[in-house]
N, C-alpha and C positions, 0 to 999 in steps of 0.2 A: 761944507760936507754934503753928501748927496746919500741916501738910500735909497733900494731900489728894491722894488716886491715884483717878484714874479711868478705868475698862477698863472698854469697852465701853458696859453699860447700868448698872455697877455702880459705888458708889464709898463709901468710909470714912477717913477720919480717924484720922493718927496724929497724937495730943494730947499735947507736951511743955510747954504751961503751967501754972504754976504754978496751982493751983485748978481746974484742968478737968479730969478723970477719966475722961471718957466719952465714946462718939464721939453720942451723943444730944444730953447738952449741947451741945457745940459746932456741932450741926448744928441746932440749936433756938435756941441761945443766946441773951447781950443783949452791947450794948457798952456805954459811958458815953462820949456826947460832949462837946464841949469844952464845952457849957452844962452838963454835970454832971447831963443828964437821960440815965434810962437807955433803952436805944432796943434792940429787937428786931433781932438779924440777919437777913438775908437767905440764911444758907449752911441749904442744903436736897441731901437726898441726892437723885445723880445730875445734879447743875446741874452746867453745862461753863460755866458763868460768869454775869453778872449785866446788866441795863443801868444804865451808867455815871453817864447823865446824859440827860435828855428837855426838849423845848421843845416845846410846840403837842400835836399828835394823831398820838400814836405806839399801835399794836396791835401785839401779838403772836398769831398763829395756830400752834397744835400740830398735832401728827399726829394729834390726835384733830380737829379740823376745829373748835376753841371759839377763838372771839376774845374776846381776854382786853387792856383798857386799860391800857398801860403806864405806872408809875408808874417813879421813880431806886430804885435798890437790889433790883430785881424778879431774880430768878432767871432762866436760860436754858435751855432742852435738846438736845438733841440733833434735829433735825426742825421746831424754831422757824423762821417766818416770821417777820422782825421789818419792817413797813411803817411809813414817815413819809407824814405825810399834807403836803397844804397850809401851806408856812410852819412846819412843823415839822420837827426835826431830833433825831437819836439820835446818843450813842457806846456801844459794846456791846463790853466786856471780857473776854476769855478767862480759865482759871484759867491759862495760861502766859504773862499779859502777850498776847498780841495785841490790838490793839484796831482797832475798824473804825468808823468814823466817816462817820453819813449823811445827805446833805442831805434836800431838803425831796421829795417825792413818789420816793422811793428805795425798796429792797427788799432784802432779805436773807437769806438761808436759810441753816441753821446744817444742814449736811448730815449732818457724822460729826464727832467730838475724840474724840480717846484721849490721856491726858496720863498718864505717871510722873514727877512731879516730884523725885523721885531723882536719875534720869537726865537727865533736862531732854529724855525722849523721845516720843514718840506722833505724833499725826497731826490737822491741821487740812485741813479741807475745807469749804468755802465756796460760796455763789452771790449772785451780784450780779444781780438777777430788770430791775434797772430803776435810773434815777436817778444820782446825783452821789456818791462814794465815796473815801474815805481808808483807806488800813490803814497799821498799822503791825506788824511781826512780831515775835513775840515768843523764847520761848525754845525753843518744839519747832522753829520754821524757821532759827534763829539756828545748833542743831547739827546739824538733817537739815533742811535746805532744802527738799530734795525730797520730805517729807512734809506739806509746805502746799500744797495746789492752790485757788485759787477762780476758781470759773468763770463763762464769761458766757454771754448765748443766744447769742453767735455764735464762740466760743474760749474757751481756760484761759487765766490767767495762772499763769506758771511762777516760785517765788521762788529767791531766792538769801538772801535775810534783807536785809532793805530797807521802804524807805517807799515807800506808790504811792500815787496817784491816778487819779480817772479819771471815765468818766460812758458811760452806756448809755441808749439811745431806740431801742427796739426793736431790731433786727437791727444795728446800729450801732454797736460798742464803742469808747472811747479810750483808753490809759493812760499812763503818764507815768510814770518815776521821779523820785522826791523827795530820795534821799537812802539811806542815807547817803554824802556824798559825799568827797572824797579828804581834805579839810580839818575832817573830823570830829572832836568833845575827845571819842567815850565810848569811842574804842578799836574800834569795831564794823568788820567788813570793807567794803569798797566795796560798795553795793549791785548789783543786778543782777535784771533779772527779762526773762524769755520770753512773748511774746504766740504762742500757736497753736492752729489748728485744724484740721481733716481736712474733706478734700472728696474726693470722690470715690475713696475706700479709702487718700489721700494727704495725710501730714502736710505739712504749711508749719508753718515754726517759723521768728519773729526774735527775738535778743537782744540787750536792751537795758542798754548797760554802763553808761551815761554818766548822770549825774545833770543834769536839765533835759529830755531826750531822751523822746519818748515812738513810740506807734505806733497805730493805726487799723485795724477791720476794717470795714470799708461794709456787709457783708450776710451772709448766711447762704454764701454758696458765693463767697464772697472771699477770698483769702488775706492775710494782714498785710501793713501795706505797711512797706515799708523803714523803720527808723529813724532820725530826722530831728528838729531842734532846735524845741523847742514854743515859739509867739511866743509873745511878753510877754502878748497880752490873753487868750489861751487860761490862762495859768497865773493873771493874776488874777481871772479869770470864776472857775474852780475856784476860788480862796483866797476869792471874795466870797459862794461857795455854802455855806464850809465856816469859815464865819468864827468865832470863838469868840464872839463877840459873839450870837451867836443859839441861844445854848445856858446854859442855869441850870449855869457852870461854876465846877467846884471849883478855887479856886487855891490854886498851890504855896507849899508853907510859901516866905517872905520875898517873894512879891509883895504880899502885903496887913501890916498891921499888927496882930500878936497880939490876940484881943478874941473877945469872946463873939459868934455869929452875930448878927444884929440883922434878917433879915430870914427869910420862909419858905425864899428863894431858897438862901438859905448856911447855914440849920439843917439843908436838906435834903442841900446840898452835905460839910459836917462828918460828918451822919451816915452819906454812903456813904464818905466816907477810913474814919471809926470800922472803918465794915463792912468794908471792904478788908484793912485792917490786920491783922484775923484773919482773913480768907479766904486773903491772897495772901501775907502776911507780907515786905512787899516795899517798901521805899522810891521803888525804880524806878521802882512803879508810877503814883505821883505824875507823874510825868515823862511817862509815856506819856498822858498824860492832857491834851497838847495838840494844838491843830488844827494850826493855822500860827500858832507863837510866830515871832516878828520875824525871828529868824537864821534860821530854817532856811527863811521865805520869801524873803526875801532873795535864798539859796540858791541856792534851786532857781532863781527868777527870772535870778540872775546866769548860773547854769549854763545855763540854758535860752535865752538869748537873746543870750549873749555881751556882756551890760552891762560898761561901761567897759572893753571889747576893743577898740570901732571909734566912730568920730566920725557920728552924725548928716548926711543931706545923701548926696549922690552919692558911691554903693558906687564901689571900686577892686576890678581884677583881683585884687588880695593881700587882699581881705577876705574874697571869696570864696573862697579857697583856706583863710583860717582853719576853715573847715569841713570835714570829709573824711567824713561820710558824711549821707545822708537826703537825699529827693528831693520836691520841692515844684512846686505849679503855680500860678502868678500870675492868676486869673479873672476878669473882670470881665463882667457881662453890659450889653443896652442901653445903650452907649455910642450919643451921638445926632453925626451929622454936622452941619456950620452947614446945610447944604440942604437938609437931609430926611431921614430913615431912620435907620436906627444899625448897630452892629456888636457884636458878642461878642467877648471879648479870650482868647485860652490860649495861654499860654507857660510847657513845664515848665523846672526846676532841674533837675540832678542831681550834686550835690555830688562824690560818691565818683566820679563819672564825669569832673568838670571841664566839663561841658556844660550850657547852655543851649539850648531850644529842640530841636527835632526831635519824634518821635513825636507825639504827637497834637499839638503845637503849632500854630496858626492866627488868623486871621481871619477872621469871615464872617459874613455879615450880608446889609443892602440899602441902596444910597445913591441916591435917588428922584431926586436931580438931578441924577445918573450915567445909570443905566439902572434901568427897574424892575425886574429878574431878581436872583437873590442873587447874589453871590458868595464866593468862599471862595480865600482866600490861605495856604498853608501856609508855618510858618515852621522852616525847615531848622536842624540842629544847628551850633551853633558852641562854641568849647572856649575854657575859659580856664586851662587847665595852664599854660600860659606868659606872660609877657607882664606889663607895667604900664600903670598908668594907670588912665582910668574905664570902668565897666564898662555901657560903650555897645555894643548891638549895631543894626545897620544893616541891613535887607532893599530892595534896588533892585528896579526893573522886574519884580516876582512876576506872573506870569502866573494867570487866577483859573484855579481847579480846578476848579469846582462843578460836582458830575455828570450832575445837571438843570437846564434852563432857565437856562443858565447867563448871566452879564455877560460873554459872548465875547472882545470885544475890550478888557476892562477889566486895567489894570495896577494895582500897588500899589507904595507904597514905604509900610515899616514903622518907624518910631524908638522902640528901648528901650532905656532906661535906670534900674538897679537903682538904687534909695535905701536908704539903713538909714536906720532911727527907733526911738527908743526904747532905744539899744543892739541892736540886732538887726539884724542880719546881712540884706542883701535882703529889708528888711520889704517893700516895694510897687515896681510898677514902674510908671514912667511911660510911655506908649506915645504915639504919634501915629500915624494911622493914612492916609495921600495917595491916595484911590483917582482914577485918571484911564480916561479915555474918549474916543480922538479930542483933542478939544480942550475939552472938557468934565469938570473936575475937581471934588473937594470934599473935607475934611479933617475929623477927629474927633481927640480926642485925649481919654484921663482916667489914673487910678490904680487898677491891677489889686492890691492884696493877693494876700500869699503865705500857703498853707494848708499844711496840715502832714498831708495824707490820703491822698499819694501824688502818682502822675503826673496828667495833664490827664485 
């Protein structure tokens, strides 16, 4: 068994196996894998961990400015870039079990680790530069939480010791808790993690308790938006980005059948367990070594979209209420009328509120065999704290607003009605849209999807 303390820039090896003497050997050494060939380790002084596991065109860039082609079982440091390129994907293992796992055109920067594996104490610090992301925490966030920060270009994520996901395009971050969640077998505390950032000398901070649940920042001087239950296709987009299936992976002792490797793909896979085994000395670690195994998508799936909570088909006031907090807006653009023109659909949610509609909520558009001027119909707050039934709301005789050139004389009657699909809770809303003039009318009507990025 090997431990290994690392402070700062510096690290050594206290050696209790049998045969190994030296903190040279073992930072040099070999392992024997299960073909019985003996294979060179990967443990080099000063690594804060190794990559796991590689598919496609994966580089690593150091503080010394050398891109170096990553291979499975390569070393890490402190200051490492690790980039996927095209259709390629990485998982990258900490010496404390963390591991972070990335899709295909992703980035990653290994900012600072300090581990005493004694104490199970130090500090993980992270950037997610770009790209589609998974971590999972390991053992410095599991007892100081608060010494795990990775951040994005537009906020940190804050852990509590948890699973996350998530994805970055520029100024634009998402995350998502994964887990663990209340019906967990390994004993681990509820997860929990804080999305925040500072604008203008002023933090914004939300947290995120709920497994399923995630939250969004839009831009560089946005603040997070509320959190709010992640639809079904947002969570299997992430699961089809981060699939195990596009990764040369090692599996767990009793999913495959005892046997010598037989292919490069699982020589290579056998020889980084060998490696691990005296790096991390850790069976766990095996375990941390999946993307989305079956149950825990599931999961997140179920928790995130309220699966076998509500029946498909036209939402009730009580399904709504199954929700108590996140705020979502229903969009739909160029919706076309039978006559001519079209319209733009926004109608926000706000769950914690009880309210539909208000704030930026609207119609507006132009209906050509109306009048040719836009118009624009605001659609007022209605509340469903009380009440049964379906979750129909109704806009009569709307006067338009438009503040230029406007359809003067043009009324509106508005019909929305929330559906869930998929188990989810007001997936889409169907709208119809009545614009009149005098005695000259025309009708539009589609399905607005609900996003999960905040208000309208």
């Amino acid at each position: 068994m090997s431990v290994f303390y690392l402070m700062g820039t510096a690290a050594w090896a206290q050696v209790t196996s049998a045969g190994v003497s030296s903190i040279s050997q073992k930072l040099s050494g070999s392992v024997i894998n299960s073909a019985g060939i003996r294979q060179n380790t990967v443990l080099t002084p000063n690594a804060v961990g190794i990559v796991a596991a590689v598919k496609g065109e994966v580089q690593v860039a150091g503080e010394d400015g050398k891109t170096r082609t990553v291979k499975s079982g390569m070393p890490l440091f402190v200051g490492d870039r690790v980039k996927t390129g095209e259709k390629s994907h990485s998982q990258v293992l900490f010496l404390d079990e963390t591991v972070f796992t990335l899709g295909e055109k992703s980035e990653l920067v290994i900012d600072d680790f300090i581990y005493d594996p004694e104490q199970n104490t130090g500090r993980v610090f992270a950037e997610i530069v770009e790209g589609v992301f998974r971590f999972v925490t390991g053992k410095i966030a599991k007892k100081e939480p608060e010494n795990m920060k990775v951040k994005l270009p537009s906020g940190t994520i804050g852990i509590r010791g948890t699973i996350v996901g998530g994805r970055v395009q520029g100024g634009k971050s998402f995350v998502m808790l994964l887990g663990p969640g209340k019906n967990n077998n390994t004993g681990d505390r509820l997860g929990q993690i804080s999305l925040e950032n500072v604008i203008d000398g002023k933090k914004s901070e939300v947290l995120i308790t709920k497994t399923g649940f995630g939250s969004s920042i839009d831009d560089f001087d946005v603040p997070p938006a509320p959190p709010m239950q992640v639809p079904r296709d947002v969570v299997m987009q992430l699961a089809n980005d981060l699939m195990p299936d596009k990764l040369p992976f090692m599996p767990r002792p009793g999913l495959l059948p005892a046997r010598a490797p037989t292919t490069a793909s699982e020589e290579a896979g056998q020889i980084i367990y060998d490696e691990m085994d005296v790096m991390f000395d850790s069976e766990q670690v095996r375990d941390l070594l999946i993307l989305f195994d079956e149950e825990q998508l599931d999961s997140a799936i179920d928790a995130s979209d309220g699966t076998n909570a509500v029946m498909d088909g036209l939402a009730t006031l009580e399904d709504l209420r199954k929700l108590d907090m996140g705020i979502g807006c229903f969009f739909q653009p160029g919706v076309p009328f039978n006559g001519g023109g079209s319209y733009d659909f926004y109608y926000e949610i706000n769950f914690g509120m009880r309210r539909v509609g208000g704030g930026n909520s609207r119609v507006e558009g132009t209906a050509s065999n109306v009048d040719p001027d836009p118009f624009r119909f605001n659609l007022g707050p209605r509340f469903f704290a009380q009440g049964v039934g379906p979750a129909i709301f109704d806009y009569q005789n709307i006067p338009d607003s438009h503040a230029v050139a406007a359809c003067q004389n043009c009324q509106g009657d508005v019909h929305i009605a929330l559906n869930n699909q998929g188990g989810v809770i007001a997936e889409f809303a169907h709208h119809r849209v009545n614009i009149t003039n005098g005695t000259v009318s025309d009708v539009g009507n589609g399905d607005a999807f609900r996003s999960c990025g905040g208000a309208c």
